[in-house]
GUFI-525749 format. One record per residue (C-alpha): residue in one letter; x, y, z. Coordinates in Angstrom, 3 decimals, always signed. Each point is the difference from the previous one (the first is absolute). Last residue first. Layout:
// GUFI-525749
R, code, X, Y, Z
R, a, X, Y, Z
...
END
This chain:
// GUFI-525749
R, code, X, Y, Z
R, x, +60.965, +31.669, +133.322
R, x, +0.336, +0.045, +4.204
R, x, +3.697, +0.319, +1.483
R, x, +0.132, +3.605, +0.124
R, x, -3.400, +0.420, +1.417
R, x, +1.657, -1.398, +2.946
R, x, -3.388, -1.317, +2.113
R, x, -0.632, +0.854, +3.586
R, x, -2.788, +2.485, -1.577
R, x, -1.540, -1.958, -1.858
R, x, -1.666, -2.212, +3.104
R, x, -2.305, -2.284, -2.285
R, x, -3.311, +0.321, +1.567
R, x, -1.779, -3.202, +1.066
R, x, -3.558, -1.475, +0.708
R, x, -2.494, -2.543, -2.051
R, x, +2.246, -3.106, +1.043
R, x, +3.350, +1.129, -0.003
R, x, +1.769, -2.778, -1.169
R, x, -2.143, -1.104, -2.770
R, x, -3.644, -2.608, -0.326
R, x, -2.312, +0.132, -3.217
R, x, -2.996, -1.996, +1.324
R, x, -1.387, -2.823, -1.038
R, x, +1.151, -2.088, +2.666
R, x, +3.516, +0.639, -0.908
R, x, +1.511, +2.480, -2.758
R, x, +3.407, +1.400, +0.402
R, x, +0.565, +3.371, -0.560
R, x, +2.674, +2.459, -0.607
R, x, -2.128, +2.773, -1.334
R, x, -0.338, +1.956, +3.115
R, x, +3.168, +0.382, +0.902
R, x, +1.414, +0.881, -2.964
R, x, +3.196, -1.879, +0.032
R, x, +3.679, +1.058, -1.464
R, x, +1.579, -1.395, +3.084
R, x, +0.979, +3.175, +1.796
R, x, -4.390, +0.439, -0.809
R, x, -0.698, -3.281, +2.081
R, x, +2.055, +1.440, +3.217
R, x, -2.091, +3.221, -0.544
R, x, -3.225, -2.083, +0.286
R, x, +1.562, -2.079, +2.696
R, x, +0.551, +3.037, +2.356
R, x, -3.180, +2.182, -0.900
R, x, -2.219, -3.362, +0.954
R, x, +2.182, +0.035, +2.971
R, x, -1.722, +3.241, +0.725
R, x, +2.173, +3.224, +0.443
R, x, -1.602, +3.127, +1.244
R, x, +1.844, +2.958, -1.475
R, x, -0.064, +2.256, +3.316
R, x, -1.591, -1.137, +2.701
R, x, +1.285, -3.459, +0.600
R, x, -0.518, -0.559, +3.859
R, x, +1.846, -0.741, +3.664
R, x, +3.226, +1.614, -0.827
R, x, -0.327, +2.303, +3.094
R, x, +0.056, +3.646, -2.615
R, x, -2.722, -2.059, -2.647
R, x, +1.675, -2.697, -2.712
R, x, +1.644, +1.033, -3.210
R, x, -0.559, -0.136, -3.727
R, x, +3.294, -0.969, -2.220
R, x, +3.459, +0.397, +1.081
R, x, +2.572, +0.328, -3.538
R, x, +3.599, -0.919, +0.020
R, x, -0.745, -2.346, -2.953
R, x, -2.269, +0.256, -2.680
R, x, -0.653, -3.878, -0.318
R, x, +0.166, -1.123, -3.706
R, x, +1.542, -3.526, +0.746
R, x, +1.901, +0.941, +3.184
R, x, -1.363, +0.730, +3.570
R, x, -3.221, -0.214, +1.922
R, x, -0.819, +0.989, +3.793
R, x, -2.532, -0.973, +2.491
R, x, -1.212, +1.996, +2.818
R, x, -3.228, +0.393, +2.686
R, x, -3.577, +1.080, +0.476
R, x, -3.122, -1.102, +1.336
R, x, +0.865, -3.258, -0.056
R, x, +1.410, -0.075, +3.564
R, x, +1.216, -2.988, +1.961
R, x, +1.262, +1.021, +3.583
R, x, +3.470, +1.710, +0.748
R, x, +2.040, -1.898, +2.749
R, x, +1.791, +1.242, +3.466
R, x, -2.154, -1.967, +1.988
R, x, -1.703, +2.618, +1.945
R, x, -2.370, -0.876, +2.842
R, x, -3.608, +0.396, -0.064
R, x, -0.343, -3.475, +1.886
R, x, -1.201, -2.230, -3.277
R, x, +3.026, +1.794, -1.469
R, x, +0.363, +3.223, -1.799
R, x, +1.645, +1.035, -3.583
R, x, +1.864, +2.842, -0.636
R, x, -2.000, +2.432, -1.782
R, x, +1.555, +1.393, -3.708
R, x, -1.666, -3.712, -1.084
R, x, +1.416, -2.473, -2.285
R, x, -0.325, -0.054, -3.636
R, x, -1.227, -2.470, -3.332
R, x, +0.918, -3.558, -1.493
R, x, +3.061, +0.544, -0.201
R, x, +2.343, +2.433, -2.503
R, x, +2.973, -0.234, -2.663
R, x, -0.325, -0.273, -3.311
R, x, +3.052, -0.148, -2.943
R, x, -1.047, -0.049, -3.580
R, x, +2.525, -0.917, -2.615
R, x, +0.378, +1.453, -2.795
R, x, +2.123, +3.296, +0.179
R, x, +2.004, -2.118, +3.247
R, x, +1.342, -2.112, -2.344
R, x, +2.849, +1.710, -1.419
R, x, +2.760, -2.605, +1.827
R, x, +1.275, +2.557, +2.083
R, x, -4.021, +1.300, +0.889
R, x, -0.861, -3.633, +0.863
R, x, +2.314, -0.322, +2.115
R, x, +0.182, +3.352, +2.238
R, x, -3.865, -0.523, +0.194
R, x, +0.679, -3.890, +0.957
R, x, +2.865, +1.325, +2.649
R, x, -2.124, +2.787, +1.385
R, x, -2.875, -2.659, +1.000
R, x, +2.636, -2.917, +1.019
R, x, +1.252, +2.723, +2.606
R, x, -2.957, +1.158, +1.383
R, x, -1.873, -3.127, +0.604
R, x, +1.314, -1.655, +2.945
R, x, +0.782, +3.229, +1.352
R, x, -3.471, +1.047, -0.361
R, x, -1.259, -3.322, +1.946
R, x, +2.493, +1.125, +3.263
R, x, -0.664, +3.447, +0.152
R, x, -4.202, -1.006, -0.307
R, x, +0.355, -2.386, +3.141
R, x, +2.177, +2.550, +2.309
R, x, -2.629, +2.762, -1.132
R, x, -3.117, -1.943, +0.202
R, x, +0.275, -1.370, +3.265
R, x, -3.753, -0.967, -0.193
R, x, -2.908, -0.053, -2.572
R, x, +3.028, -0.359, -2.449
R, x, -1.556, -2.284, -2.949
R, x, +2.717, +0.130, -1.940
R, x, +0.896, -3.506, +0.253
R, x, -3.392, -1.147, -1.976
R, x, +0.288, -4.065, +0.249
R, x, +2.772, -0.969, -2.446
R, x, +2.665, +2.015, -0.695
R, x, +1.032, +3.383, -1.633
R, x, -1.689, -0.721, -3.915
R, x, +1.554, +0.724, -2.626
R, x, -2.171, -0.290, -3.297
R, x, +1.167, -0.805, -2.925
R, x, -1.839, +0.447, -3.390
R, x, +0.936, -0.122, -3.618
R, x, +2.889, -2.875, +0.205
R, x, +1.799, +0.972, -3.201
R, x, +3.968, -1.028, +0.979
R, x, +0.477, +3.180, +1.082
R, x, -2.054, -0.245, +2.355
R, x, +0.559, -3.228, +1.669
R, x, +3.857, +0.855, +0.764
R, x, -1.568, +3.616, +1.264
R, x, -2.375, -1.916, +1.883
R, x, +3.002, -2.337, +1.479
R, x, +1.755, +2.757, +0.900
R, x, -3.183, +1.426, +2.696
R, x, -0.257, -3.703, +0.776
R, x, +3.600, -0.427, +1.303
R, x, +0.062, +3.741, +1.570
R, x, -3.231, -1.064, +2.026
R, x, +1.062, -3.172, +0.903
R, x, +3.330, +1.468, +1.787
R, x, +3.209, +0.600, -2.251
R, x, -0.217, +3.134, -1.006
R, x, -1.165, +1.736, -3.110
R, x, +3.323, +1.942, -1.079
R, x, +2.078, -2.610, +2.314
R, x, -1.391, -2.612, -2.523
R, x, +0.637, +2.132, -3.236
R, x, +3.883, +0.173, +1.055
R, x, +0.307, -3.392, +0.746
R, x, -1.135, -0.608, -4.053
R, x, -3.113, -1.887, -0.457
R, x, +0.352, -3.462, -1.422
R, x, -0.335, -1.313, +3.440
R, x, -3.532, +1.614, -0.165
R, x, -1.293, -3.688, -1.615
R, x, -4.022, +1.280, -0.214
R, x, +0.013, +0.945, -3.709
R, x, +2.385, -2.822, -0.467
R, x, -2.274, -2.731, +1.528
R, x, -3.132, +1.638, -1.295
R, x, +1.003, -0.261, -3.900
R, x, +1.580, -3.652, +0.327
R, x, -2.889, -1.545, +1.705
R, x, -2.413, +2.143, -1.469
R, x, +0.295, -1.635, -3.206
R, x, -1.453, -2.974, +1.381
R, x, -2.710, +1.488, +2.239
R, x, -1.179, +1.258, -3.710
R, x, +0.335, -2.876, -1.650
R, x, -2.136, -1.643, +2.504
R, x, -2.665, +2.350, -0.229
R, x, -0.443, +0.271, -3.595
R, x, -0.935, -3.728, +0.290
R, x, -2.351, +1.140, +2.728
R, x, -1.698, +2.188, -2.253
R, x, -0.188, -2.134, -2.839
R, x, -2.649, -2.479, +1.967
R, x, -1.311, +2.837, +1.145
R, x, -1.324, +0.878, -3.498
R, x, -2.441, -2.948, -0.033
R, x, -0.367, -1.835, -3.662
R, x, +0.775, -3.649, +0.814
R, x, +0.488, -2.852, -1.611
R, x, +2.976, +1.048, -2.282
R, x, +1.004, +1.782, +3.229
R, x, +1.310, -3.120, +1.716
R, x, +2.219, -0.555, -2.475
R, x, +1.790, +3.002, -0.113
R, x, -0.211, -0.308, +3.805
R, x, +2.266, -3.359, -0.026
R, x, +2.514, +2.094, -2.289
R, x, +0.300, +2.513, +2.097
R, x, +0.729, -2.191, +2.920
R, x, +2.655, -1.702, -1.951
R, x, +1.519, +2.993, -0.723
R, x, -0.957, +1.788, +3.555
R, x, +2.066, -3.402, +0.968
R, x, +3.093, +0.526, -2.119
R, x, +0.477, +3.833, +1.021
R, x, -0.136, -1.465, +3.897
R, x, +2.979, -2.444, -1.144
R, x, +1.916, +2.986, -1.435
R, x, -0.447, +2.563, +2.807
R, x, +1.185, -2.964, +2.347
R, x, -2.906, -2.311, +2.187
R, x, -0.702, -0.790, +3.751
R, x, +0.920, +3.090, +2.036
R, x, -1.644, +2.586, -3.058
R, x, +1.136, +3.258, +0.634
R, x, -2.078, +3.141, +0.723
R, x, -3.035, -1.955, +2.072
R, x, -0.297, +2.511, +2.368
R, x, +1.344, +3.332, -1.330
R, x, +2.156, +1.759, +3.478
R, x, +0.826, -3.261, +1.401
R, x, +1.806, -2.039, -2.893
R, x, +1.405, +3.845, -1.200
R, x, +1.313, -0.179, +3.342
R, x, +0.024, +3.641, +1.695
R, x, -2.960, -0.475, +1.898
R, x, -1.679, +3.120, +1.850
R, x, -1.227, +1.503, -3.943
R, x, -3.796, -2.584, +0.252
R, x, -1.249, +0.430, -3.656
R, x, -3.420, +0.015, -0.477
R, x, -0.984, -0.106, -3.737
R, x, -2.556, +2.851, -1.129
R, x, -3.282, -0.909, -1.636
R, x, -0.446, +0.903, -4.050
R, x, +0.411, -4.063, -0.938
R, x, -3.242, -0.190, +2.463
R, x, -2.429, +1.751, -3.143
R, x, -1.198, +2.719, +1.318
R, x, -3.042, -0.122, +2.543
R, x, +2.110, +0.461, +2.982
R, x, +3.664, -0.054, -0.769
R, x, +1.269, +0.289, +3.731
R, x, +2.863, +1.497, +0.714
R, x, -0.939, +1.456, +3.467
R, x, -2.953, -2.831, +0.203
R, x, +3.594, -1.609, +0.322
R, x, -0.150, +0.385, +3.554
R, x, -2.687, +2.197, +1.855
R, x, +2.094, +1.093, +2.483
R, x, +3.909, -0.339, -1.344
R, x, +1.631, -3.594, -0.573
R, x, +2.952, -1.766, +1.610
R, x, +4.056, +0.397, +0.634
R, x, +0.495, +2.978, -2.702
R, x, -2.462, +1.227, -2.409
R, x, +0.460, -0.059, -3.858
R, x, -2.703, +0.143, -2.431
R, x, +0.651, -0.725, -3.557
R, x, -1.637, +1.010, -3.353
R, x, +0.884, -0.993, -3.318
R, x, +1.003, -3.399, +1.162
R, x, +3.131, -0.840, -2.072
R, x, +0.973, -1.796, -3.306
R, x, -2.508, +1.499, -2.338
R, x, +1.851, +3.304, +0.721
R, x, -1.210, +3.309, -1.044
R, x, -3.890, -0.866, +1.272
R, x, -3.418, +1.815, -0.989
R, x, -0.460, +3.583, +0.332
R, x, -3.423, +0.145, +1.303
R, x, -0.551, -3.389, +1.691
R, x, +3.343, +0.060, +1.405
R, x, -0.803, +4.006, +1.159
R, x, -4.018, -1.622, +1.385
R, x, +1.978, -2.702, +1.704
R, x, +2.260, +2.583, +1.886
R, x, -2.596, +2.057, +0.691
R, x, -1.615, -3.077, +2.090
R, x, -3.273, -1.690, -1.643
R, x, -3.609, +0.315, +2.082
R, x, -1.529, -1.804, +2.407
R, x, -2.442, +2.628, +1.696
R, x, +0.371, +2.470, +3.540
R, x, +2.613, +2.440, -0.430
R, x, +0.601, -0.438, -3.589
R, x, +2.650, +1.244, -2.293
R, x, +2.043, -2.657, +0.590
R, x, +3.386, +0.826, +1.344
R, x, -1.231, +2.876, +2.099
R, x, -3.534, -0.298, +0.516
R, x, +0.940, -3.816, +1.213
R, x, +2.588, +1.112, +2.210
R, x, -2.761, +2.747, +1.273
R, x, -2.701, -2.480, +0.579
R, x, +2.472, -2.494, +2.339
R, x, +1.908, +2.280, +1.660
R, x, -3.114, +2.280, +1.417
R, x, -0.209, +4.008, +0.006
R, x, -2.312, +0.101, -2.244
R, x, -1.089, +1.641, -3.473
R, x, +3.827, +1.434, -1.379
R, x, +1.517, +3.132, -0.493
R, x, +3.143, +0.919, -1.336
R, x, +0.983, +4.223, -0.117
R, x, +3.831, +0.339, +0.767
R, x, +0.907, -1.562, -3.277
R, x, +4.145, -0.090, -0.554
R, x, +1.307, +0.435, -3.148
R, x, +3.287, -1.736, +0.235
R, x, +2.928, +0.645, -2.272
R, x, +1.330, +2.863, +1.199
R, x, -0.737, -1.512, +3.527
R, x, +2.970, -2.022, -0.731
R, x, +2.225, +0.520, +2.661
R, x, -3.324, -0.021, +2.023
R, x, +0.182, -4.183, -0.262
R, x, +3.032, +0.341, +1.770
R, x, -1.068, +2.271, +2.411
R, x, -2.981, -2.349, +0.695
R, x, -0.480, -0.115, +3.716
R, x, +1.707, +3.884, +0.622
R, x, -3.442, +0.968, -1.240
R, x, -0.614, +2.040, -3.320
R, x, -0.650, +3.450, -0.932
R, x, +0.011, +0.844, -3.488
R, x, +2.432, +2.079, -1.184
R, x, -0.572, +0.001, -3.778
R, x, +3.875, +0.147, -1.035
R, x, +0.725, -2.906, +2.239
R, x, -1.011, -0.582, +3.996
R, x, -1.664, +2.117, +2.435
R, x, +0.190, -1.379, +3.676
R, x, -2.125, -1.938, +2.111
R, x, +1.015, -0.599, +3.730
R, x, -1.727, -3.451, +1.651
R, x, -2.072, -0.693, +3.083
R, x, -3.039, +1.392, -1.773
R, x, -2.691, +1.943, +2.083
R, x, -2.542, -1.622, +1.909
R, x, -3.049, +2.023, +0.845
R, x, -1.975, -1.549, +2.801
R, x, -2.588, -2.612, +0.279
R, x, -0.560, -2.724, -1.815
R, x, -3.104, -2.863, +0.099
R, x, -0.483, -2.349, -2.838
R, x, -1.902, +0.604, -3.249
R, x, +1.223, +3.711, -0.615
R, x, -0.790, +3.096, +1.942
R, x, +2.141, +3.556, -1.237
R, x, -2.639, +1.895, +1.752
R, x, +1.306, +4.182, -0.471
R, x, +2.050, +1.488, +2.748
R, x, +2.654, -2.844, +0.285
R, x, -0.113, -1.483, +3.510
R, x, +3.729, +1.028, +1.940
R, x, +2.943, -2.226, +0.509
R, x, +1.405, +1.726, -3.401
R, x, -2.247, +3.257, -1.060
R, x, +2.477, +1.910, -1.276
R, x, +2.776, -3.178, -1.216
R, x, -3.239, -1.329, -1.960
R, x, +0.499, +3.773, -1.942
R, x, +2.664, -1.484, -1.839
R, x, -1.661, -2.306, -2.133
R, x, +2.846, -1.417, -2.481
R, x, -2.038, -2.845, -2.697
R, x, +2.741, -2.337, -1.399
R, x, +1.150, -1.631, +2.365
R, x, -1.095, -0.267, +3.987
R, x, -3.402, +2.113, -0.360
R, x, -0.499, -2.552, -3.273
R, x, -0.252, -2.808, +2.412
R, x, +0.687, -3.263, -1.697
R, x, -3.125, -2.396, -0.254
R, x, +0.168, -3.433, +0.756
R, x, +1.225, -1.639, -3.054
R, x, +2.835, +2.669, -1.761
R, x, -0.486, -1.213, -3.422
R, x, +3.474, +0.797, -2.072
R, x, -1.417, +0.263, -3.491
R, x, +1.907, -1.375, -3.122
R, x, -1.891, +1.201, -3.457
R, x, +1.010, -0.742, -3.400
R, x, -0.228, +1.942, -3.724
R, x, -0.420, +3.327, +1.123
R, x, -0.715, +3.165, -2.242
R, x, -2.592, -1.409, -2.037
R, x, -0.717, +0.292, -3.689
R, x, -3.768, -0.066, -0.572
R, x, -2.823, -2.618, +0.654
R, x, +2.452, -2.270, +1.110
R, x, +1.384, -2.994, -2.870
R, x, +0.406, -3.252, +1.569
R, x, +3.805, -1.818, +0.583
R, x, -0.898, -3.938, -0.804
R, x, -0.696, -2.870, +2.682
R, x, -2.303, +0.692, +2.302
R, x, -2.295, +0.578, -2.752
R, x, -2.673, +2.695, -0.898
R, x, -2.735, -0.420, -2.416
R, x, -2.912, +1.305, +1.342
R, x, -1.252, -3.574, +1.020
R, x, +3.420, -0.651, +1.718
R, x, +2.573, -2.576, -0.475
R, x, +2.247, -0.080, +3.063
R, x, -1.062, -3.160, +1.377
R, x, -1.562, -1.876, -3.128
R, x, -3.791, +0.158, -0.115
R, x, -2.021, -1.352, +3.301
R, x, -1.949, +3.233, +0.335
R, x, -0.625, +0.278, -3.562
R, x, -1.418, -3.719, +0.074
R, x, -2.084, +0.561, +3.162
R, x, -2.312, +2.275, -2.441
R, x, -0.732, -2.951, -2.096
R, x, +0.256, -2.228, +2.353
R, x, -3.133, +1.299, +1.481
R, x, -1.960, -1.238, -3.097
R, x, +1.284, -2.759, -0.150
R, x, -1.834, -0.558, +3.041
R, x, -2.731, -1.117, -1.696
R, x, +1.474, -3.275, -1.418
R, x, +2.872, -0.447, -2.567
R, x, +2.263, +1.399, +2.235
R, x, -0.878, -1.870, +2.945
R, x, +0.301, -3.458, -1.744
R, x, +3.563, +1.459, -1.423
R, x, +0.890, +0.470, +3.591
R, x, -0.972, -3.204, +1.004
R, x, +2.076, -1.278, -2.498
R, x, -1.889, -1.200, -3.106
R, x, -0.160, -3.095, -2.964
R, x, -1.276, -2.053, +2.890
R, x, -3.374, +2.359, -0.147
R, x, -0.783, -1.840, -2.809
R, x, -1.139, -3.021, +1.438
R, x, -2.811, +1.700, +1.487
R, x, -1.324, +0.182, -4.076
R, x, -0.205, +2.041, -2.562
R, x, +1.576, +3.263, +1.031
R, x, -0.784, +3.025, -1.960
END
């Protein structure tokens, strides 16, 4: 008890506040507030955690194709659009904006590989591989909006704040390299809808939310702001986190606030990055040969540089085409969609060509896919004229997985005769993440994380795990 007002002197304000009823509060706030990357259940950023059983993939990079890709135009052959082309399809294909007639793909598929699954002439060099690829016919999402769908997608969530896949995998399996973000995002020239609410950590601790990493600079001084110090040497910077350190140290003799320590941490961290990021991100210590593999546009450059990333224990990358949603074709689809699959193509063969020389391929997960389809109806303008576009549709629509446990040269489920609808094997995205979780060594429904008293996970209360798409070869 205090004796007198003079007391009080003895206090911060903080102290005051935690000595007075709203200690109680920090109580709770204190858990919140713990070290980034120190969890209540006992996971760190910092150290490799144990799955609930041994997993078949121990990373993830997954090319995001913002806007929607048509599945008619890649992965999903409809032939009998070409019947009823120019004419209205006999059964009500209507989506959220008006179309009209059938619109058959542009582009010749062909059967590729031992399994001979058909593929469009956009991704023949992805289909080189479609031994590899287990392609799912059968995704489904709740609306045909950007916004809601992206956030389904990457979050689990169409509507709430919740944490990206990629945080839930950091938060699962913990980091390889204490030296490096263990999850980056990389889109060129800007951001995609929604921005980093793509990467977003949510209620996880924020040492679980991806880094943004702009690939159209080639400067390591550009591509990581803040890389390289302009005022001080490695060895003078070393000198002042001693000194700093050693002003803290004192500090904290009067203080007991785990932040405090936290931002320490932090400093050493963005220290240690400097020489850990600047060669993971230097590709002039790539051979010519590897460059011509991937190419040399911004795709190819960060397509190599999440091998480079990788391999040197980054968990998560994501790829993501540019900022905005540029495969949103309402219009001119075909001339737009040949020229963002041969952006792609190419770096997508070369990192499954990569990773399989140098034996990584068995462990690392490879996705592909947007946010969901586009219509088999071509799309109409305010005057009922066609503008040569597919509209949004959710209803049903492609992705593909490859690597780390992945039975490849499998299809899975398929849509209805136009394309429009998964009827056979219905594939939620709840199904998608769940299975993504189990290449990982996760049960879906026990990877939790509690918040708000409530025992949060990936899936919410939904999700299958798609066996069938997975090598039983490669499980123990």
């Amino acid at each position: 008890m205090l004796n007198s007002f003079s007391d009080f002197s003895a206090f911060s304000r903080r102290a005051m506040l935690q000595r007075s009823g709203m200690g109680l509060g920090s109580l709770g706030l204190a858990s919140l507030l713990a070290t980034p990357g120190k969890l209540v259940q006992g996971a760190t950023r910092e150290t490799v955690q144990q799955p609930h059983f041994p997993g078949t993939a121990k990373r993830v990079v997954h090319f995001f194709l913002n806007g929607g890709p048509s599945h008619l135009d890649t992965f999903d052959p409809k032939p009998l659009l070409k019947k009823y082309e120019g004419q209205a399809p006999p059964v009500s294909l209507a989506t959220e904006r008006k179309t009209g007639a059938a619109f058959p793909s542009a582009f010749s598929f062909k059967k590729y590989g031992e399994s001979g699954i058909e593929v469009s002439e956009l991704f023949e060099k992805t289909a080189a591989h479609i031994d590899d690829i287990a392609v799912i016919r059968s995704m489904y999402a709740q609306v045909p909006n950007h916004e809601p769908s992206l956030m389904l997608m990457n979050c689990g969530d169409s509507v709430l704040s919740r944490p990206s896949v990629g945080a839930w995998t950091l938060y699962g399996l913990g980091s390889e390299n204490q030296n490096l973000p263990g999850f980056i995002a990389m889109c060129p020239s800007g951001l995609p809808v929604k921005g980093t609410s793509n990467w977003q950590s949510g209620f996880l601790p924020g040492a679980f939310q991806g880094t943004y990493v702009d690939p159209q600079h080639t400067q390591i001084e550009k591509l990581i702001e803040n890389i390289r110090s302009p005022h001080a040497s490695r060895e003078i910077q070393r000198r002042q986190l001693d000194l700093l350190e050693s002003l803290n140290a004192e500090h904290r003799h009067t203080r007991n606030d785990s932040r405090l320590e936290s931002r320490i941490q932090s400093f050493e961290l963005a220290f240690r990055m400097q020489m850990e990021a600047a060669d993971a991100f230097d590709l002039q210590q790539e051979p010519q040969h590897m460059l011509e593999m991937y190419g040399q546009g911004v795709h190819g450059r960060q397509t190599l540089i999440a091998r480079r990333l990788l391999e040197r224990g980054v968990r998560y990358v994501q790829l993501w085409h540019g900022a905005g949603q540029p495969w949103d074709d309402h219009a001119n689809l075909n001339s737009h969609h040949r020229t963002l699959a041969a952006e792609i193509d190419q770096p997508i063969a070369a990192l499954l060509s990569d990773l399989k020389q140098r034996g990584m391929l068995e462990d690392t997960l490879v996705l592909w896919g947007g946010e969901f389809g586009r219509t088999p109806t071509v799309e109409l303008n305010g005057e009922g004229k066609s503008q040569l576009g597919r509209d949004h549709n959710h209803y049903g629509f492609t992705v593909w997985m490859a690597g780390g446990g992945v039975k490849g040269g499998t299809t899975y489920g398929a849509t209805d005769d136009f394309g429009f609808k998964a009827i056979d094997k219905p594939t939620s995205v709840h199904d998608f993440h769940a299975t993504i979780l189990h290449l990982l060594g996760f049960d879906h429904e026990k990877l939790t994380y509690r918040y708000a008293g409530r025992d949060f996970r990936l899936t919410d209360v939904f999700g299958n795990v798609i066996h069938d798409i997975i090598d039983k070869r490669a499980t123990v």
